[in-house]
C-alpha positions as CSV (number, residue, x, y, z in Angstrom):
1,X,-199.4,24.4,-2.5
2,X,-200.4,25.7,-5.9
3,X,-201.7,24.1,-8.9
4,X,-199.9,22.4,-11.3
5,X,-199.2,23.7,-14.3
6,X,-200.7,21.9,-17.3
7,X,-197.2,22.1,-19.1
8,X,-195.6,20.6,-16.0
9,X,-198.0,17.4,-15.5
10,X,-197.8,17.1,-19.8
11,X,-193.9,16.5,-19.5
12,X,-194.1,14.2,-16.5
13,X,-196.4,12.0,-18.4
14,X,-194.0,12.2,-21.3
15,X,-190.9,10.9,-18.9
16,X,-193.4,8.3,-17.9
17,X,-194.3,7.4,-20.7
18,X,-190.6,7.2,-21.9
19,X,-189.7,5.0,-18.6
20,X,-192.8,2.3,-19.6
21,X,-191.3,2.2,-23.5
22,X,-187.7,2.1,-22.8
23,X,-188.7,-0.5,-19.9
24,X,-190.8,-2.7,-22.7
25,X,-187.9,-2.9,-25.1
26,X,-185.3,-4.0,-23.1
27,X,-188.0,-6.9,-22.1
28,X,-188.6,-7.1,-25.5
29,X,-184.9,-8.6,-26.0
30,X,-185.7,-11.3,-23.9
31,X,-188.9,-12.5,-24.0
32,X,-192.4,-12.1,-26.8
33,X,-195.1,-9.1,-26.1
34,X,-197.3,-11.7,-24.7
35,X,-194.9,-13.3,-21.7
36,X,-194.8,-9.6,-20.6
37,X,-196.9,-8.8,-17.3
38,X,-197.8,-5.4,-16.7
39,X,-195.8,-5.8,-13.0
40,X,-192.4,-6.8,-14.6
41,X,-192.8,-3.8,-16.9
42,X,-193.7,-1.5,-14.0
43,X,-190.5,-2.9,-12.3
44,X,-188.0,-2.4,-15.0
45,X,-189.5,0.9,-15.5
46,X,-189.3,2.3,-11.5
47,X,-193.4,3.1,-11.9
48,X,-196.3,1.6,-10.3
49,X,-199.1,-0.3,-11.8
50,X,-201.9,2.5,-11.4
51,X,-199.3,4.9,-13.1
52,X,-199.0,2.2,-15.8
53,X,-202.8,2.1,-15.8
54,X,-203.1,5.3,-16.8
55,X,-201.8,5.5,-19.7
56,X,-202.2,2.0,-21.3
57,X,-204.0,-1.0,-20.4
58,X,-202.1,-3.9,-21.3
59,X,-198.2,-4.1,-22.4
60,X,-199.6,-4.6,-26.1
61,X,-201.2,-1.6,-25.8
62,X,-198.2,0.2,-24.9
63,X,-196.1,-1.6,-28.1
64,X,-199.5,-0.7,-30.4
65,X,-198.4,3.3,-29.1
66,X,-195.1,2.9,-30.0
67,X,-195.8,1.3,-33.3
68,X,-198.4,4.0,-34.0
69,X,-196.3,7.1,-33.4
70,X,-193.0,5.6,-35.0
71,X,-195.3,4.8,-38.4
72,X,-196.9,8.3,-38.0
73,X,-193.5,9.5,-38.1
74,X,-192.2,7.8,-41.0
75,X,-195.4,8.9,-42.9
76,X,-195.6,12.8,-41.8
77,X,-193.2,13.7,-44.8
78,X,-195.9,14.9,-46.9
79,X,-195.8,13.5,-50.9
80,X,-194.5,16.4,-52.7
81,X,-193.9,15.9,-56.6
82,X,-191.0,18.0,-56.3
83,X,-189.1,15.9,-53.3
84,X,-187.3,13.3,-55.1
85,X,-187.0,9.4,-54.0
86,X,-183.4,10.7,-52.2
87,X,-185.4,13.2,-50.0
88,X,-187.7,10.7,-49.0
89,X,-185.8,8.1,-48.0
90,X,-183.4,10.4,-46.5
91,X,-186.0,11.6,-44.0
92,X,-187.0,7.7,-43.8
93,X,-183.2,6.9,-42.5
94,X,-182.8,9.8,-40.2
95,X,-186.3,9.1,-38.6
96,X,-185.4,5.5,-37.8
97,X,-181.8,6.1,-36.9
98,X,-183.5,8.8,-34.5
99,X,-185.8,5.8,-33.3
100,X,-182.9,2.9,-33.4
101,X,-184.8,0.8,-30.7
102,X,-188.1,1.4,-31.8
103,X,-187.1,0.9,-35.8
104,X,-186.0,-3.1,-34.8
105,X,-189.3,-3.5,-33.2
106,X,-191.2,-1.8,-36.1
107,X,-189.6,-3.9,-38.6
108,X,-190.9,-6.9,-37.3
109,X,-194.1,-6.1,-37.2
110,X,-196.6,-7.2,-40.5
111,X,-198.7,-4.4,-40.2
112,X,-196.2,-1.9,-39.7
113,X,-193.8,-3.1,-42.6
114,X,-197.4,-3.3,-44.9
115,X,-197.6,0.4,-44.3
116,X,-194.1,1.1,-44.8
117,X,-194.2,-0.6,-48.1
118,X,-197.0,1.3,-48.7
119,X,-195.2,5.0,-48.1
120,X,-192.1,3.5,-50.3
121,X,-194.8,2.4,-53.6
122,X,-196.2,5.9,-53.0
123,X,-192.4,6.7,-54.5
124,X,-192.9,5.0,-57.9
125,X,-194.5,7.9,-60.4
126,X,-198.7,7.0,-60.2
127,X,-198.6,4.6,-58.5
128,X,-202.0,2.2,-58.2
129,X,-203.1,0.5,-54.7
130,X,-202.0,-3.3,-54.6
131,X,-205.9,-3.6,-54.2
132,X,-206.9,-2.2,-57.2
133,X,-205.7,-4.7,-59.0
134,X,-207.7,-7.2,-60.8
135,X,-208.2,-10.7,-59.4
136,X,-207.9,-12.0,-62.9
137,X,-205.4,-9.6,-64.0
138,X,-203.9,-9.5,-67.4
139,X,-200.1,-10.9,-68.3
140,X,-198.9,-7.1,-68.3
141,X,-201.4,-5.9,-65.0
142,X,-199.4,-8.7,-62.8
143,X,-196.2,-8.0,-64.4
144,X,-196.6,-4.4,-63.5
145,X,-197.4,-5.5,-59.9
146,X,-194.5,-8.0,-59.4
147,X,-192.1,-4.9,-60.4
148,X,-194.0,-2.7,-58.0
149,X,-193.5,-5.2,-55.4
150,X,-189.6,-5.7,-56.1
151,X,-189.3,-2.3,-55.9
152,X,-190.7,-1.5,-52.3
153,X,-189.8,-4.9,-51.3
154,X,-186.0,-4.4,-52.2
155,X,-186.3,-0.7,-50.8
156,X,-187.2,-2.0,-47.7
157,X,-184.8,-4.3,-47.8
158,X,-182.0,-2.2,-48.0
159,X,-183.5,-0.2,-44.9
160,X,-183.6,-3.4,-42.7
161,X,-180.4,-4.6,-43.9
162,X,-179.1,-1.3,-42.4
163,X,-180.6,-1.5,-39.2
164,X,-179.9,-5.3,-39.1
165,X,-176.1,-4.6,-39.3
166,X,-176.4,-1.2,-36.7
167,X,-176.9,1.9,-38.8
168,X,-173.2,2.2,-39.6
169,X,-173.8,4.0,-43.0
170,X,-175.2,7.6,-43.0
171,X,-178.4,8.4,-43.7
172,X,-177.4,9.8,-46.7
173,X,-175.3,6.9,-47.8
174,X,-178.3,4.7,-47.5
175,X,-180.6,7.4,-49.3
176,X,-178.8,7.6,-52.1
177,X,-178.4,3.9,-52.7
178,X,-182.4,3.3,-52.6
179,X,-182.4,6.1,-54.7
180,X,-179.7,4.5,-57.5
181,X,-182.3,1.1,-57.1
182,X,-185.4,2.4,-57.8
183,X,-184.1,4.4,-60.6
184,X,-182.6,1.4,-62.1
185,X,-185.9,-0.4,-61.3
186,X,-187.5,2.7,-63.4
């Protein structure tokens, strides 16, 4: 028998891959990350442990991966100063309605909705790192960070009031309404 083909062990380790996440998310509904044993997952995904094994080591592992890829995702949409707050979030909505599943486990992560915030402040015209600030700051330096705040905040909020209710809007619906907000907020 011949060798495999690079391409054809690459997409077997993709459907694998896909089995373990799919598998983790339905177990996800039921039960926290840290009730899940790496055999219950192999079960629910029809793979054994040592295939399991090699690709993650624990089932937090495998959530980290999914975390990391759905971020890295939501964040490839290079800042342009031409694409408008509409195109952004636009590519924000059809990314997570793409990743429906992932998206509700996302959004309750802290670290994961930190960086999201992040991507929607990068939105606002020049906008300074929440860090930067002082830690005395001046009346107008914490008023400037409160409405910063509100405004990625309440953007986000709209996002997971979307998903929380099933994505029935469009994309473009929800877009354009983040959009209408943060130029109000402007």
């Amino acid at each position: 028998m011949g060798a495999k083909t690079p391409g054809r062990k690459d997409h077997r380790a993709e459907v694998t891959k896909t089995l373990l996440r799919r598998a983790l998310i339905s177990l996800l509904e039921e039960k926290p990350i840290g009730s899940i044993s790496v055999a219950e997952l192999c079960r629910k995904a029809d793979v054994s442990r040592s295939t399991f094994y090699a690709h993650y080591d624990t089932p937090e592992d495998l959530l980290e991966s999914i975390q990391t890829e759905f971020v890295g995702e939501l964040t490839a949409l290079p800042r342009e100063d031409t694409a408008s707050v509409y195109e952004h979030m636009l590519y924000t909505c059809q990314v997570s309605l793409k990743n429906k599943d992932f998206y509700l486990l996302i959004a309750s992560d802290h670290h994961a909705r930190a960086l999201f915030r992040r991507k929607l402040l990068e939105l606002m015209d020049d906008p300074p790192e929440l860090h930067d600030f002082p830690e005395n700051p001046t009346p107008e330096q914490s008023a400037q960070r409160f409405r910063m705040l509100a405004v990625a905040e309440g953007c986000a909020g709209i996002i997971n009031d979307w998903c929380d209710r099933g994505m029935r809007e469009s994309p473009e619906a929800v877009a354009r309404a983040v959009a209408d907000f943060v130029a109000l907020c402007n």
